[in-house]
N, C-alpha and C positions, 0 to 999 in steps of 0.2 A: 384361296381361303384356307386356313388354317385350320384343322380341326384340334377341340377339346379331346384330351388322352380320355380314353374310354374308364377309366378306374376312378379320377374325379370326377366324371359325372355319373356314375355311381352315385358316391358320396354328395354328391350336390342333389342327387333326387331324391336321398332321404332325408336330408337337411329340411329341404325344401318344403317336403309336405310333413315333415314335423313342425317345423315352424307355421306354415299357414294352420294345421291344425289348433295348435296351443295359442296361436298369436288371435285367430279368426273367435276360437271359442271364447278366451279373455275377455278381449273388446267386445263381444257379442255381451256377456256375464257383465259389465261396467255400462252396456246399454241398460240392459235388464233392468240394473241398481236402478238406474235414473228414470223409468217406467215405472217401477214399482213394483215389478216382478222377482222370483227369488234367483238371486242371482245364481248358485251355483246350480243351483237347477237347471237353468237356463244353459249355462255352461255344458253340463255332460251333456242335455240334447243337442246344444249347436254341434257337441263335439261325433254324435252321431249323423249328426245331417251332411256336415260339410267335409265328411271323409273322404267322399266320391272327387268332389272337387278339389280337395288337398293333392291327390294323385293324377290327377288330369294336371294340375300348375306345376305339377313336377315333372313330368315328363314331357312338357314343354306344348299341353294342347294336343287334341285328338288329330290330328289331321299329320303331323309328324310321324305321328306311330303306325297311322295306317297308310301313310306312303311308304316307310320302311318294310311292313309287312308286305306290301306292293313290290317291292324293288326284293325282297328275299322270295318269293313265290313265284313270281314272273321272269325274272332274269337269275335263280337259280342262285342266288347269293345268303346260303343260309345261315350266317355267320352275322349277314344285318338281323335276321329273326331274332338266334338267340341271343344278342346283343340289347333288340328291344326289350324282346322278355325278361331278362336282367335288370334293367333298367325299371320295367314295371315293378317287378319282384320288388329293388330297391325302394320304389315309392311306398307298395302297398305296405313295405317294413317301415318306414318313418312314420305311414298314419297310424299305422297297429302303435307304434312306439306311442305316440300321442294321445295316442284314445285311452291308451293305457293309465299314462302319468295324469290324465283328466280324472279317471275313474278313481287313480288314488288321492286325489286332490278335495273331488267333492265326494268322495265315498256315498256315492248315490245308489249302490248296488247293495247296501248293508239297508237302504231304509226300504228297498223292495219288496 
């Protein structure tokens, strides 16, 4: 099996949960509309709620990460560690990225 170069997936884990962030909170904001509720509103909290989970679909699921973590601690390959931890890093920066262009989007922090 073939493995993905470590530098695009990088870039695919902040893609990733930049996009489930802006994509998840949108369609969330478009549900909203059609409730009745205000949508951009709606929007910046989805975009606070579903951050966790942005980062978790980008690093491909909990259970990856912490078999890597497994396999760097136990068989002494600390090179998977710092590789997940990158990887993490990577995600947590896509959803920052997201949360961010939300905030400027519905500027919900000016009517707080």
């Amino acid at each position: 099996m073939n493995e993905q170069p470590f530098f695009s997936s990088l870039i695919e884990s902040y893609f990733i949960a930049l996009g489930v962030l802006i994509g998840g909170s949108i369609i969330g904001g478009i549900a909203a509309f059609f409730t009745g509720k205000p949508p951009l509103t709606e929007i910046f909290n989805l975009s606070n709620s579903i951050r966790i989970w942005a980062i978790i679909a980008a690093i491909g699921g909990t259970f990856d990460a912490v078999y890597s973590f497994e396999k760097g601690v136990l068989d002494g390959q600390t090179k998977d560690i710092v590789k997940q931890c990158l990887l993490i890093l990577s995600a947590f920066g896509g959803a920052q990225t997201g949360a961010q262009l939300i905030i400027w989007l519905t500027q919900e922090h000016i009517s707080k």
